[in-house]
C-alpha positions in Angstrom: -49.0 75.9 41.4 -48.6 75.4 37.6 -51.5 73.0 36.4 -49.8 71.4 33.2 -46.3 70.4 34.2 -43.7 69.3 31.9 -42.2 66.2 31.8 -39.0 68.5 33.4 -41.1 69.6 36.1 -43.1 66.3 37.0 -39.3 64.3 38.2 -37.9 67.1 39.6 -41.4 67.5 41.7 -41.0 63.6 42.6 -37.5 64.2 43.3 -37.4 67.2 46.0 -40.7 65.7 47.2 -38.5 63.4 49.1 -37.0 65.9 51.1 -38.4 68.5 54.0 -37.8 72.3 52.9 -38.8 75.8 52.1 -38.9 77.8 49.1 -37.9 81.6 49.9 -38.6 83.8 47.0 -35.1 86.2 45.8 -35.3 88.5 43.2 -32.9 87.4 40.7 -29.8 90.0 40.8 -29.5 89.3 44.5 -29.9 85.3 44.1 -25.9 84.2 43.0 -27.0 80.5 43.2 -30.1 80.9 40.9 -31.1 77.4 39.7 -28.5 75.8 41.5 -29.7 72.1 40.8 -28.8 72.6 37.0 -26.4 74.8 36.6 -22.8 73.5 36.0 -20.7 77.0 36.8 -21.2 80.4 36.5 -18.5 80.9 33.9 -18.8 78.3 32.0 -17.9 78.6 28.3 -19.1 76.0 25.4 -15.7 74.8 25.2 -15.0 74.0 29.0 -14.8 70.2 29.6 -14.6 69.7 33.9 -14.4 66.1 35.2 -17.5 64.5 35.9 -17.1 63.9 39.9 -16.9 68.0 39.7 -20.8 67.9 38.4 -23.8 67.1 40.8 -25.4 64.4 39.3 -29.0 64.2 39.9 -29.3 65.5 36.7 -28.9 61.9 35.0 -30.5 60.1 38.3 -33.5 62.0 37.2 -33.4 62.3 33.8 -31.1 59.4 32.7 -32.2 59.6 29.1 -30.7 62.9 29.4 -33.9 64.3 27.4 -33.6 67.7 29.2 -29.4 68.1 29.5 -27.8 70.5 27.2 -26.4 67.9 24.0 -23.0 68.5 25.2 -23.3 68.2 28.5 -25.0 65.0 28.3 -21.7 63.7 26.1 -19.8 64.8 28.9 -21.7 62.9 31.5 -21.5 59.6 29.0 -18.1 59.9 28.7 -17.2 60.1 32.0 -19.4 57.1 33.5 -17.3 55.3 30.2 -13.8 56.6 31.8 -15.2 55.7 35.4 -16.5 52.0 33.9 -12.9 51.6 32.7 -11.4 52.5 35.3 -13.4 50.5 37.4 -13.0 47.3 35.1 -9.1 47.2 35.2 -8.9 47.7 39.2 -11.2 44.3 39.1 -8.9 42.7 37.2 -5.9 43.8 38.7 -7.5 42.7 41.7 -8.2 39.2 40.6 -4.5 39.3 39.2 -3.1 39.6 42.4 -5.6 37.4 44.1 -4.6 34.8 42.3 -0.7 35.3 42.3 -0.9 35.5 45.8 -3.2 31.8 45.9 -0.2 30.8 43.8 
């Protein structure tokens, strides 16, 4: 094992050290889902914007300062938890709306 780990390394290390597995070594040409865990899509381009429940998140559970995301990608992320927030807030208060109209 690598003796001076980056900051990177150290919280995925805590991270997966939650979890019972094995690590099978595959040279790269034959290994499709190379670095699965932070890759977004094979294909991506620089311009391709995807919603954010189409990303796995433990990304920003483990690096929520997004220190080690890609600038845009992080933007992405941000923007989305805003849209989800939103969202989120106007259900409430159409909630409490119709609570009270039906207390009325």
């Amino acid at each position: 094992m690598q003796s001076n780990l980056t900051g990177r390394q150290m919280r995925w290390m805590d991270y997966l050290s939650r979890f019972d597995f094995n690590i099978t070594y595959m040279k790269g040409e034959n290994n499709k889902v190379a670095d699965c865990l932070s890759c977004y899509y094979e294909n991506d381009n620089v311009n391709d914007i995807h919603v954010v429940q189409e990303y796995v998140c433990t990304n920003v559970r483990i690096d929520p300062a997004g220190e080690d995301l890609p600038p845009n990608r992080f933007v992405e992320v941000i923007r989305g938890m805003v849209e989800l927030c939103t969202m989120q807030e106007e259900e409430c208060q159409r909630s409490c709306w119709l609570q009270e109209k039906l207390e009325l």
